[in-house]
Each structure stands twice: as C-alpha cells, then as structure tokens.
C-alpha positions as CSV (number, residue, x, y, z in Angstrom):
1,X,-68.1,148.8,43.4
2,X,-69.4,145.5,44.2
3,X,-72.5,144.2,46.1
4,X,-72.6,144.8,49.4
5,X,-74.2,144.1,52.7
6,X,-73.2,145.9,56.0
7,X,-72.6,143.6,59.4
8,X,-73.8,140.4,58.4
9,X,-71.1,138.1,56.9
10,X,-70.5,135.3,59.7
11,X,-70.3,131.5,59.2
12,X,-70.6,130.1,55.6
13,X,-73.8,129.4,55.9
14,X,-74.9,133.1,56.8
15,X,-76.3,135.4,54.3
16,X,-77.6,138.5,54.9
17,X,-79.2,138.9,51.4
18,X,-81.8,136.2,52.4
19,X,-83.3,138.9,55.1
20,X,-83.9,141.3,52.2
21,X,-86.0,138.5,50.0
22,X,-89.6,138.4,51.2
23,X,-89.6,142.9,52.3
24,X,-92.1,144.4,50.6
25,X,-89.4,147.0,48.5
26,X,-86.6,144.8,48.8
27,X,-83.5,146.5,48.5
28,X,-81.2,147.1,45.9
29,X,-78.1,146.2,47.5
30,X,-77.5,141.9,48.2
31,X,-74.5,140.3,48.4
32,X,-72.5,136.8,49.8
33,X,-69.4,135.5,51.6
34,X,-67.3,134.8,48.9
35,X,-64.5,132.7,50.4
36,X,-65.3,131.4,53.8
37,X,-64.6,134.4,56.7
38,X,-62.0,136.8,54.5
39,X,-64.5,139.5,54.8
40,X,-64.8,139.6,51.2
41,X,-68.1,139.9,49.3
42,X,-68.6,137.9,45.8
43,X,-70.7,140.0,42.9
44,X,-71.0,141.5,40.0
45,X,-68.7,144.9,38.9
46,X,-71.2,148.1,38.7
47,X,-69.4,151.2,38.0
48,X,-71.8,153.5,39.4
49,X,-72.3,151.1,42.6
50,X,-75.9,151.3,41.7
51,X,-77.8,148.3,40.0
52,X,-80.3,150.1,37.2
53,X,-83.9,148.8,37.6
54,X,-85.0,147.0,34.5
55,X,-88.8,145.2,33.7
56,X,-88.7,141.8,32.1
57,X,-86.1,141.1,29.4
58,X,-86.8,139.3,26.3
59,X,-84.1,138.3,24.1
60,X,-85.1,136.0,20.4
61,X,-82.4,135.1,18.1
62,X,-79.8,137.2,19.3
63,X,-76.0,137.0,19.3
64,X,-73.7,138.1,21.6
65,X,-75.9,140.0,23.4
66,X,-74.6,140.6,27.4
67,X,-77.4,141.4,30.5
68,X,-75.6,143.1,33.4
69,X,-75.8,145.2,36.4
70,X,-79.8,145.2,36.6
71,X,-82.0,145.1,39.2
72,X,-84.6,142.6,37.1
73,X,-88.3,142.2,37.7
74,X,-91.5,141.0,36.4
75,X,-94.9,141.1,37.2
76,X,-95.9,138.9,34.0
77,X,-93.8,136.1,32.9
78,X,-90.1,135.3,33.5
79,X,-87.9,137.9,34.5
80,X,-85.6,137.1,31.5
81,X,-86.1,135.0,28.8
82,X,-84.0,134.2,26.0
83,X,-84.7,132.7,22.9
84,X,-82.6,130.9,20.6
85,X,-80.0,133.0,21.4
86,X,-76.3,132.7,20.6
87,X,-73.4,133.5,22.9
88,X,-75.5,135.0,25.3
89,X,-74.7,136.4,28.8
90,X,-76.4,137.1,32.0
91,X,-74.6,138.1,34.9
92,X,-73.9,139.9,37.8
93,X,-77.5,140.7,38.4
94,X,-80.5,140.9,40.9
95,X,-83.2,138.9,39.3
96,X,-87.0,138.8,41.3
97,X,-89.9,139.0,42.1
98,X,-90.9,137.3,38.9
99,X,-94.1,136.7,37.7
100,X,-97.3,135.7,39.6
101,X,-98.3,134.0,43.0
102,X,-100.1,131.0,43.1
103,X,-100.2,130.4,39.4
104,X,-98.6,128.1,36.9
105,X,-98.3,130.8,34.3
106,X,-94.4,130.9,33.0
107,X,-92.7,133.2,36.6
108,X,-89.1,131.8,35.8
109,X,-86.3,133.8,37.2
110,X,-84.2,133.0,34.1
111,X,-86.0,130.8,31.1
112,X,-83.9,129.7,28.2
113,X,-85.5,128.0,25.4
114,X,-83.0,127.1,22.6
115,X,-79.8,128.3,21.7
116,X,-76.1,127.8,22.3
117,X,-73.4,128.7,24.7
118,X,-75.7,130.8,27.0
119,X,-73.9,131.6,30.3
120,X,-75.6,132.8,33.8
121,X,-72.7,133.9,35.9
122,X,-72.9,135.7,39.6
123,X,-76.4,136.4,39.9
124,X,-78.5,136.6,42.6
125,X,-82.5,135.1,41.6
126,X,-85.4,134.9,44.1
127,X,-88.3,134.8,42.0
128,X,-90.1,135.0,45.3
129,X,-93.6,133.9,43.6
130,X,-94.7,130.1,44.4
131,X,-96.5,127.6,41.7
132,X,-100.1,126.4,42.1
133,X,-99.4,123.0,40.9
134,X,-96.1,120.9,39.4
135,X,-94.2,121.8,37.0
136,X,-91.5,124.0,36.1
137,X,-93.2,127.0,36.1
138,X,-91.2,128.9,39.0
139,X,-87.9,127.5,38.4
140,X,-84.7,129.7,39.3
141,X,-83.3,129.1,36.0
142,X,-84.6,126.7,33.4
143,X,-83.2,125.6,30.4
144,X,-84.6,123.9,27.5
145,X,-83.1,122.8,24.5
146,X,-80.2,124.2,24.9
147,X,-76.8,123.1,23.6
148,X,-73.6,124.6,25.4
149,X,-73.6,126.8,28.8
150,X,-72.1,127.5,32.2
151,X,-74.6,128.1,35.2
152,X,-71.6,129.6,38.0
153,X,-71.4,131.3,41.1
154,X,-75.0,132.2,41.3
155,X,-77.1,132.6,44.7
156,X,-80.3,130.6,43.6
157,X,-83.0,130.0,46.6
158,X,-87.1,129.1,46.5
159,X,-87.5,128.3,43.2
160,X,-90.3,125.4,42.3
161,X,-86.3,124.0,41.5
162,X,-83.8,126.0,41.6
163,X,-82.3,125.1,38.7
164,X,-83.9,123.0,36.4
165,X,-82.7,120.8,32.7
166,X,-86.0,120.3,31.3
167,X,-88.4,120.6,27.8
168,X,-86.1,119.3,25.3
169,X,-82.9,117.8,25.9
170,X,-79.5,120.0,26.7
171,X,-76.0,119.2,26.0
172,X,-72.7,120.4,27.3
173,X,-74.1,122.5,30.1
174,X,-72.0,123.4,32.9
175,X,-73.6,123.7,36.7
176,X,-70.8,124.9,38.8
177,X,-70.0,126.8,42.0
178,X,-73.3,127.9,42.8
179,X,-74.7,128.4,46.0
180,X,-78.9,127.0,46.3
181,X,-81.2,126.9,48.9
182,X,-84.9,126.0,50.1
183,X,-86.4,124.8,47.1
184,X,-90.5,124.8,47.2
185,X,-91.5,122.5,45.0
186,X,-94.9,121.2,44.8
187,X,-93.4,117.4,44.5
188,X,-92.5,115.9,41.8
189,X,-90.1,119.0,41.6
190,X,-88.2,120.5,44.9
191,X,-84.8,120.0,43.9
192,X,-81.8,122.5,43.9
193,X,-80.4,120.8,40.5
194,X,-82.7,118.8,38.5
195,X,-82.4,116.8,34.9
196,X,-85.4,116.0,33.7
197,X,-85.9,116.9,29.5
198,X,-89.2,115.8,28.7
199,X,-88.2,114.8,25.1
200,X,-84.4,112.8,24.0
201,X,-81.5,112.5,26.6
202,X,-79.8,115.2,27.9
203,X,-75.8,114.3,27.5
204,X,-72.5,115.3,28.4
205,X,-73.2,117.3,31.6
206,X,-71.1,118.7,34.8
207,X,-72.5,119.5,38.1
208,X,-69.4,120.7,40.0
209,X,-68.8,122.4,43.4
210,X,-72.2,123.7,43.8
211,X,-73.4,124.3,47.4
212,X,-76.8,123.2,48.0
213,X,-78.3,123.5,51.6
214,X,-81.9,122.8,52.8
215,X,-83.2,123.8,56.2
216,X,-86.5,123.3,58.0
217,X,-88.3,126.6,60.0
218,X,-90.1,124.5,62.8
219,X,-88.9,121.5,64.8
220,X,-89.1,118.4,62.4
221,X,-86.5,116.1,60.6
222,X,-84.5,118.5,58.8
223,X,-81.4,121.0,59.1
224,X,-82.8,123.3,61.6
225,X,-82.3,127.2,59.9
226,X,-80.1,129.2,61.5
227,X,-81.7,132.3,63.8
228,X,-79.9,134.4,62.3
229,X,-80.4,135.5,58.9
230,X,-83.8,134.8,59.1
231,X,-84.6,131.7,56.2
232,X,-88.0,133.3,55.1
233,X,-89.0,129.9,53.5
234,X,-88.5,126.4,54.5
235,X,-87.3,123.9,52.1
236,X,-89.5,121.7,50.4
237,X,-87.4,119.6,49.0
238,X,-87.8,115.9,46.8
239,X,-84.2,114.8,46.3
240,X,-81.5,117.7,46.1
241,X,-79.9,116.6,42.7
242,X,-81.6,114.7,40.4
243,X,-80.4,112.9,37.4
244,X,-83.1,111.1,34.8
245,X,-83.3,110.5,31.5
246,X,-79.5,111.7,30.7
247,X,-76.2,109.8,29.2
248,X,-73.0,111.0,30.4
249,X,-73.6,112.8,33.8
250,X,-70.2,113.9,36.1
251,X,-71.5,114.7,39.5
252,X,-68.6,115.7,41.7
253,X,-67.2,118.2,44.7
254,X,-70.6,119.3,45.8
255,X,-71.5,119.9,49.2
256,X,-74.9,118.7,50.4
257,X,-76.9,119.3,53.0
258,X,-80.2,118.9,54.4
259,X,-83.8,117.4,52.8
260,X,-86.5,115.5,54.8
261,X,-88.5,113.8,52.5
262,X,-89.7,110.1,53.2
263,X,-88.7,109.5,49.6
264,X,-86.2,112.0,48.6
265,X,-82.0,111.2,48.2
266,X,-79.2,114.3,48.6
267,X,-78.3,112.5,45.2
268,X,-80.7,110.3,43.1
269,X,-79.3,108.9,39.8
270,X,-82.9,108.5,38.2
271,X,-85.3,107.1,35.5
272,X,-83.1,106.2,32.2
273,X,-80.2,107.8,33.7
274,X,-76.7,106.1,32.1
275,X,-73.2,106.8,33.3
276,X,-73.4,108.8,35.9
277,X,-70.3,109.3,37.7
278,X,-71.0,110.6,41.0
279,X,-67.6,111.1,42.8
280,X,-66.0,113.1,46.0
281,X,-69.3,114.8,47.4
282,X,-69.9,115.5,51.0
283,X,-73.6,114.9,51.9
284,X,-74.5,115.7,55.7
285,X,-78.5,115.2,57.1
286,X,-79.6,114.6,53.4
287,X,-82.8,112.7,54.9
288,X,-84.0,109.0,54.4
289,X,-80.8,108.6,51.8
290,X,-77.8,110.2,50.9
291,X,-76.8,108.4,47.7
292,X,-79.3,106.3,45.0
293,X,-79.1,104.8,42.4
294,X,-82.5,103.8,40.9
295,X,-82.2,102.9,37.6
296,X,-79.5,102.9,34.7
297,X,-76.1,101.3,33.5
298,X,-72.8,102.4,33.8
299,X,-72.9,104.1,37.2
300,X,-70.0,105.0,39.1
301,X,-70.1,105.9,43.2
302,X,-66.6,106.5,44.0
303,X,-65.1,108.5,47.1
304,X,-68.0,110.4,48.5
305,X,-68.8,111.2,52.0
306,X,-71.9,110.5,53.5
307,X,-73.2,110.8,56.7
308,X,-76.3,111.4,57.7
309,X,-78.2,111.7,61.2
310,X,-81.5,112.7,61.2
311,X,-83.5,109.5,60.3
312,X,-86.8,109.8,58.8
313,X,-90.2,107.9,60.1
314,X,-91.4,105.6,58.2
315,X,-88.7,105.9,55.3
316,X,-85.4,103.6,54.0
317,X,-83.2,105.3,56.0
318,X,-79.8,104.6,54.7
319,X,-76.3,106.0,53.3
320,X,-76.2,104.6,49.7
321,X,-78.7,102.3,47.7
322,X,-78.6,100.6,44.5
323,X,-82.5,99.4,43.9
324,X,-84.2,99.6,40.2
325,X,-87.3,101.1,41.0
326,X,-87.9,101.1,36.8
327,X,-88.2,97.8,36.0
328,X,-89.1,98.7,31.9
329,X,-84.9,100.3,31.9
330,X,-82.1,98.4,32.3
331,X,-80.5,99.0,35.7
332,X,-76.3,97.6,36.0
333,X,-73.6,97.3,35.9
334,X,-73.0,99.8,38.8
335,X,-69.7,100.5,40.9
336,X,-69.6,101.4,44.9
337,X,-65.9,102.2,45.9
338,X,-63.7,104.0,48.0
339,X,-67.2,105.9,50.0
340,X,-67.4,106.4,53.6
341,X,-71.2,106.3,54.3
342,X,-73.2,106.1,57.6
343,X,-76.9,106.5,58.0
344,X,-79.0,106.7,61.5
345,X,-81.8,104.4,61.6
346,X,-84.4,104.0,64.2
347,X,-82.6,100.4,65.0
348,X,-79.5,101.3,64.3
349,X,-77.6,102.6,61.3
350,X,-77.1,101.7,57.4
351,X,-74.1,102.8,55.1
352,X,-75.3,100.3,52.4
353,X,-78.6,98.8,51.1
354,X,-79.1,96.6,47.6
355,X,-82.8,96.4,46.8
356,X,-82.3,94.5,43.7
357,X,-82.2,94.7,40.2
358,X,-79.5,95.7,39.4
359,X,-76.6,93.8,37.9
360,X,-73.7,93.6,38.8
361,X,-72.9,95.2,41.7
362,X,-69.4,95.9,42.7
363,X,-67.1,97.9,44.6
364,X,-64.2,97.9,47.2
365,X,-62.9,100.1,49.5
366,X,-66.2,101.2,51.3
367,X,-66.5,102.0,54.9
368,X,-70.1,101.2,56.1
369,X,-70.9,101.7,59.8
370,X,-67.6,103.7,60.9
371,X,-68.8,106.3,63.5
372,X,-72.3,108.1,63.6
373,X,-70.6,110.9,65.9
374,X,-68.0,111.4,62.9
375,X,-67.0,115.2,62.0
376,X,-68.0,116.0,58.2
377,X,-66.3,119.1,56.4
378,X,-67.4,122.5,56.7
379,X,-69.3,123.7,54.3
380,X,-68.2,126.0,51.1
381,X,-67.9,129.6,51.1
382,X,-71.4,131.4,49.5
383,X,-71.0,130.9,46.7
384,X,-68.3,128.2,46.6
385,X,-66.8,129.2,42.7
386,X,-68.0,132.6,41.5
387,X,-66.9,133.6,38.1
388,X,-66.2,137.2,39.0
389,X,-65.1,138.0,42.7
390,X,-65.0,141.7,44.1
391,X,-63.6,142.8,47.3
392,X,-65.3,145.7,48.7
C-alpha cells in the first residue's frame, strides 16, 4: 500500500498533506497527486500500509545502507544525518518535526556531510521548526561535501531552503522532479534550490523538472494560496533557485512560480557562478525578475518562458537581466536566445534589461513585450518526476 489521503486530490497545485503539517499529532498517512488529475497518489511502497515511527537516524561511514518506510522525527538535531556514507538511500519516507524552534542548532530534515552517491527519493520532509537567524540550519535537505547523488520526487516545503548545496563543494548531484514550496528563510537564504558551498566550486550539476511554487497568506504581491488546502506558512522567499560559486550548472524543465521579494529572481545565476545553462523553464509571478544573471562567464539563456504580472514597489521589475552586481568576478560572455519574456511594471512592461558589465551580450530569437494577458502552462503534477509511483 502506498500513501494515501482520502477526498482531497484536485488541481495540481492541491495537496492535502500540507493540512496535516502544522497539527499538533500530525498524522501518519500524507500523500500527492502524482500525475496531474489520474486520481493516482505518488509514494513510497510499505507492505504493512503502516509507516514505523523511528527517532533521529545517524548514519557514519556506512555502505549500502537503505532508510525506508519510517515515520522520522527529532526533537534534537537533524532528523537524519549521514556521514561519509557510501551508496546510501533514503526514501519513501515521512521526515519532521525536526529539531528545535527558534534556534540555530543543526534541525535539518535530511543533513549530509561527505560521502558519495547518496540518493533521497519520494519523501515527504516538513521539518516544521523555523531558524533564529541565517544560515542553513533548517534546511529540508542539505548537502555538504558530497560527491555523487540524486534528490527526486520529494515533497520538500518551509525549510530555511528547501534544499540547499552548501559547506564544501558537491559534484555530480542530481535535483530532479521534486515538488517545493514556501520556503522561510531568514534572508540571505529563502530559496527552494540553492548552491552556495562555502569552500571550492561545486561542479557538474542538474536541476531538472522540479516544481517550485511560492504563495503569499494575506493580500500583498505574491501568488495568493489557494483556500483550499490550507498553506499553513507563507513563503518567504529570496530568489527561488540560486546558483553561486559553481562551474557547470544545467538548469532546465522546471516550473516556477511565485516570490515577492524586492530583490529576489525565480532564477538568479549568482556570485562566481560559470556556465550555467539555464534552458526551457516556465516562470509565472516570480516577482521583481524572472531570469538574472549577475555575475559569471559562459552563461547560456535559451528557450524559457517568462511571464510575470505582479510587479513589485520599488523593485527592477523585469523579465530577464544581465547586470554584474560582483564587480571583483568576471561577468561575459553570456547568451539570451529563443526566450519569450514579459514583465509588468508600474509604467509599463520589461522582457529585457542590461545593467552592464557584462561582455558580450548576445542572443536572437527573443520575444520581448508580446502580450501581458498571455496564457502560461499549467503547472506539473505533485511531484512532477517521482522515482517510485504507486497507485492506490
């Protein structure tokens, strides 16, 4: 039997599991949409139906090791946390509450420090504690330091960032199909994806078909939540995906939605960022910018779709930018081709905006300016690519 929910499947953006994160003996049983109105529900295999409550798991230097079918708390430290572990699986789990409120004490959902090939496949993680202060220590998953991985088909939401490249560099990590939402920051963090080692480049990394949606609670500039689930946390989101201090980025097929900040992107290619390849994305009502680059070489911005209504006060307010905001990096050559982009502004609109630089700056086959009042595509199924799917 998989997960299940009863009565509450709906439009791809409706998922009953979120009513169950913030109940004070949340139940046992969450699940997702997994492929937009079939009825079906994505998760894990369990063959008793029943997922077996577990306390914090702690795995050093271990290889091969599989974490399944557990319902995963902690009330000290990460829920799981794996260290320098080889081959290593964890999925088709619940994961949270982890750690403690208010705090910067380590309350990851998942925290892997070293290693190789670690997977995290079709879990659902709500660590449902918040941080005092930046950074990193509420993240959904973090990884650090680790070289090889898939993140897929997870349901990731109010993490510090939902998922989050940091502490040494990574390599060959995988973020695909995942569905993320409402992340809380406090700023600099707030993203649903974020690459940010704080030592070396992170290199050769996918972020692919991931869902990431951000909605506002009260009237304001955002993606209004739906009424029904109930989102028990706005977002507080910087950019949705960010990419610093990495070589070697592809950033493609992802759906994007929502953000408000007055200096936040759907997209941001970051400080000492290099050839990022950011290509076929739909970004709707990302806030002040859909698409920027702000620093690095080698960038490609080909075939994405951008449009974005909801202006922001006070902020850039437009589609794509190129403007090196790191003036001690290099910044160009970058390519702009084949995007349609549109931006509202509170004088009109903006598909396009060079700041300066960067050089050179080329491109053809943009359509700036087309229609504000344009249809964008519908949003994935939750979550878009699981690695396991089971009808129940």
């Amino acid at each position: 039997m998989g997960w299940s929910i009863s009565g509450l499947l709906g439009s791809g953006l409706v998922m009953g599991l979120l009513l169950l994160v913030q109940q004070d003996n949340p139940s046992p049983s969450y699940g997702a949409q997994c492929s937009g109105g079939s009825g079906e529900i994505c998760g894990p295999t369990v063959a008793s139906g029943v997922f077996k409550t577990s306390g914090p798991i702690v795995s050093i230097r271990e290889t091969g090791r599989v974490i399944t079918g557990l319902a995963i708390s902690s009330t000290v430290g990460p829920c799981v946390l794996i260290k320098s572990g080889t081959d290593i699986s964890i999925q088709g789990n619940q994961i949270g509450p982890c750690g403690i409120d208010s705090t910067n004490l380590p309350s990851q959902g998942v925290m892997v420090n070293g290693g190789h090939g670690v997977n995290v496949y079709d879990n659902y993680i709500h660590i449902d504690t918040s941080a005092s202060a930046c950074c990193d220590s509420h993240d959904g998953i973090e990884y650090d330091g680790v070289g090889g991985g898939t993140i897929q088909g997870n349901i990731i939401c109010y993490g510090e960032s939902n998922i989050e490249l940091q502490g040494p560099a990574s390599r060959d990590i995988t973020i695909r199909g995942n569905f993320l939402c409402n992340p809380q920051g406090p700023f600099p963090r707030g993203q649903n994806i974020q690459v940010w080692p704080k030592a070396g480049v992170s290199n050769n990394l996918t972020v692919t078909d991931n869902y990431a949606f951000s909605c506002i609670r009260e009237p304001g500039g955002g993606i209004p939540c739906p009424a029904n689930p109930i989102y028990p946390l706005a977002e507080v989101q910087e950019d949705s995906i960010n990419i610093g201090h990495s070589d070697g980025v592809l950033v493609t097929g992802n759906y994007v939605a929502g953000g408000h900040s007055a200096s936040g992107c759907g997209i941001l290619v970051d400080e000492a960022a290099n050839n990022v390849r950011i290509s076929g994305n739909t970004l709707s009502d990302t806030g002040q910018c859909g698409i920027g680059i702000a620093s690095g070489t080698g960038h490609k911005v080909i075939g994405n779709d951008v449009l974005n209504t909801k202006p922001v006060t006070g902020a850039g307010n437009t589609a794509i930018y190129v403007w090196n905001q790191y003036p001690s990096w290099p910044c160009g050559p970058v390519e702009i081709s084949s995007n349609i982009a549109d931006e509202k502004r509170p004088d009109g609109n903006s598909g396009f905006w060079d700041g300066g630089g960067c050089k050179a700056v080329t491109g053809t086959g943009n359509l700036y300016g087309s229609s504000l009042s344009r249809a964008i595509s519908s949003p994935p199924a939750i979550p878009p690519s699981p690695k396991n799917c089971v009808a129940v």
